[in-house]
C-alpha positions in Angstrom: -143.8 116.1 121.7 -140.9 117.1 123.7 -139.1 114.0 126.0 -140.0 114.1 129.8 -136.8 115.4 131.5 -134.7 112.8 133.6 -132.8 114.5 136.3 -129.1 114.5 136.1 -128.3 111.6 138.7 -130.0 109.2 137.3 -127.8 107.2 134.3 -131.2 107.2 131.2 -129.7 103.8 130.4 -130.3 101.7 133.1 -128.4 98.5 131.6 -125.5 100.2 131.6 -126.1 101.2 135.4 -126.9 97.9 136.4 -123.6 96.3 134.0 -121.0 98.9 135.9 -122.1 97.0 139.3 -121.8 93.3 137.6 -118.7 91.4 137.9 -116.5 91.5 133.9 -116.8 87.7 134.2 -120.5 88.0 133.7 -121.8 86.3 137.7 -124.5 88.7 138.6 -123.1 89.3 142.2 -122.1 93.0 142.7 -118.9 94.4 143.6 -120.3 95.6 147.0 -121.1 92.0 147.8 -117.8 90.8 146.7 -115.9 93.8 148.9 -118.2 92.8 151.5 -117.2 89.2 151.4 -113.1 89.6 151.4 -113.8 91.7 154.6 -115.6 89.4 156.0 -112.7 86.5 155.3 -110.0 89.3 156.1 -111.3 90.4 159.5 -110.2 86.9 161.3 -106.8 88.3 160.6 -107.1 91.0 161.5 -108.4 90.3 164.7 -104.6 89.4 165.7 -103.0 92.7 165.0 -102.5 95.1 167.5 -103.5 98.8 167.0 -100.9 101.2 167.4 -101.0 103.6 170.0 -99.4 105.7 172.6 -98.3 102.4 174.4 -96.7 100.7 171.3 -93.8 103.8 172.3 -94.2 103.6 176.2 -95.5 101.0 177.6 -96.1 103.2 180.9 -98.5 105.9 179.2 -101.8 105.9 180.8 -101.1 104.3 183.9 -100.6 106.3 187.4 -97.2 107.0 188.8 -95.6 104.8 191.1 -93.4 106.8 194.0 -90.2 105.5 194.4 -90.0 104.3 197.9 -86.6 103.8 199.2 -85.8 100.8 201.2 -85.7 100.9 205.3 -82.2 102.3 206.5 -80.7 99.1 208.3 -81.5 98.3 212.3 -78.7 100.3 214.7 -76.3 97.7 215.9 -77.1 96.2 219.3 -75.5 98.2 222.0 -73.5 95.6 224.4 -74.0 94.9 227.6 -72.7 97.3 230.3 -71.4 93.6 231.7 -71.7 90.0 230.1 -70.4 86.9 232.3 -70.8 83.3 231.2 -72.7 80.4 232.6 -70.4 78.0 235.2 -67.6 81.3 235.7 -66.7 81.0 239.3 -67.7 83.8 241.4 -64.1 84.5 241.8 -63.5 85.6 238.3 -66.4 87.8 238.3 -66.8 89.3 241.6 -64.3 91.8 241.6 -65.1 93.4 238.2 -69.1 93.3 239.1 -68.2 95.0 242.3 -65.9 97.7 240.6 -68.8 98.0 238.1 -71.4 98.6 240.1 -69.5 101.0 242.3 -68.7 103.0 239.1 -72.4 102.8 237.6 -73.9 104.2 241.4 -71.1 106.6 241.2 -72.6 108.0 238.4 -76.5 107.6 238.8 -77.6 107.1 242.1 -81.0 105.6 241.3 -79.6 103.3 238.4 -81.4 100.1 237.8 -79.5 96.8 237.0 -80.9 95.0 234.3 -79.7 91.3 234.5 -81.0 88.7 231.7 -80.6 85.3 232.0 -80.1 84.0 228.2 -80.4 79.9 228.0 -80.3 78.0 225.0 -83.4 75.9 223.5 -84.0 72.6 224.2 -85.8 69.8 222.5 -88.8 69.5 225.1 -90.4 71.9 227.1 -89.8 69.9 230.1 -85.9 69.6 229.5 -86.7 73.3 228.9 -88.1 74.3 232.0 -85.2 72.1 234.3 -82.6 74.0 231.9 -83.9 77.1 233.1 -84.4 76.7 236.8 -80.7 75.6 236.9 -79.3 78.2 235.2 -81.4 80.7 237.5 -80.0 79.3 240.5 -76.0 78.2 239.6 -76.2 81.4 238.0 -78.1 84.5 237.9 -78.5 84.4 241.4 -74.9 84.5 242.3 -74.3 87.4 239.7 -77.8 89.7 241.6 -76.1 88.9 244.6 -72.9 90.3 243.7 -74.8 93.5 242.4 -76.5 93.9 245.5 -73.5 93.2 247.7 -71.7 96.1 245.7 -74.0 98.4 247.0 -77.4 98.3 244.8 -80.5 98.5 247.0 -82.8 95.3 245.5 -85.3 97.3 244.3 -82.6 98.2 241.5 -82.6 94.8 240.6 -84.4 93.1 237.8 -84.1 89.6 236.7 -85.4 87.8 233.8 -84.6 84.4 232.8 -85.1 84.0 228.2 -84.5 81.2 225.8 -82.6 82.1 223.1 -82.1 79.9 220.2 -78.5 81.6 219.4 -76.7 80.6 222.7 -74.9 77.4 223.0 -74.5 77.9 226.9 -76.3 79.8 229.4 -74.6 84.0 229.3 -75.8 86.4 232.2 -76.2 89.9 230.3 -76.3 92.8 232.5 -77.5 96.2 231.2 -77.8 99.4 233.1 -80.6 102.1 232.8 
């Protein structure tokens, strides 16, 4: 009777399949099993390794570009006053230059308008504050609108403001033309 044939994959003796899989010391655990195990106990560190990629060379790959924006140009300088006259100057010392002023600005522009500010420094109360200003508005920017009007500007051409202005150690009467 011929033998029943046994395809080709399958080892005919099956001890010797099952003895390839067992481990030389003679435990019955498989080598899969044991491969199994060390990657389980191996994986932990490798948990802590980075992969390498295109940002282990650039750090920047990936990520949108940012537009270099340049820095504001810096503020013009102020442009000084057409006329600047400090607090408590007699109206001797000033007069004559305002009026030549004046006359030299309505020379020029007929309809000119005389800007005059009032800068006072700050005080520690708003009360103190409040005197400061109302005596430096009438020792002193009053006088100097006077001046401009008696030059020859019509009032109308005259505006007045009275500021604080933390910078100032004494009250300055600035006077700006437009």
């Amino acid at each position: 009777m011929p033998k029943p044939s046994v395809p080709a994959t399958v080892p005919r003796n099956m001890a010797a399949f099952v003895r390839h899989f067992r481990s030389p010391r003679g435990i019955m655990a498989p080598r899969a099993l044991s491969l199994a195990g060390c990657i389980l106990l191996a994986t932990p560190l490798l948990a802590g390794c980075k992969l390498v990629d295109q940002r282990t060379f650039n750090p920047q790959a990936g990520k949108p570009p940012q537009p270099y924006i340049p820095p504001p140009p810096p503020a013009p300088k102020a442009k000084p006053p057409f006329l600047q006259i400090e607090g408590g100057t007699p109206e001797s010392e000033y007069g004559p230059v305002v009026d030549q002023a004046v006359k030299s600005a309505l020379a020029r522009k007929e309809n000119v308008l005389f800007i005059v500010r009032l800068l006072v420094p700050l005080q520690s109360d708003p009360a103190a504050q409040t005197k400061a200003m109302t005596e430096a508005t009438q020792t002193d920017l009053e006088p100097v609108a006077h001046s401009i009007s008696a030059a020859g500007a019509q009032p109308i051409q005259i505006e007045m403001h009275a500021l604080t202005d933390p910078s100032v150690q004494r009250p300055l009467i600035r006077v700006d033309v437009r």
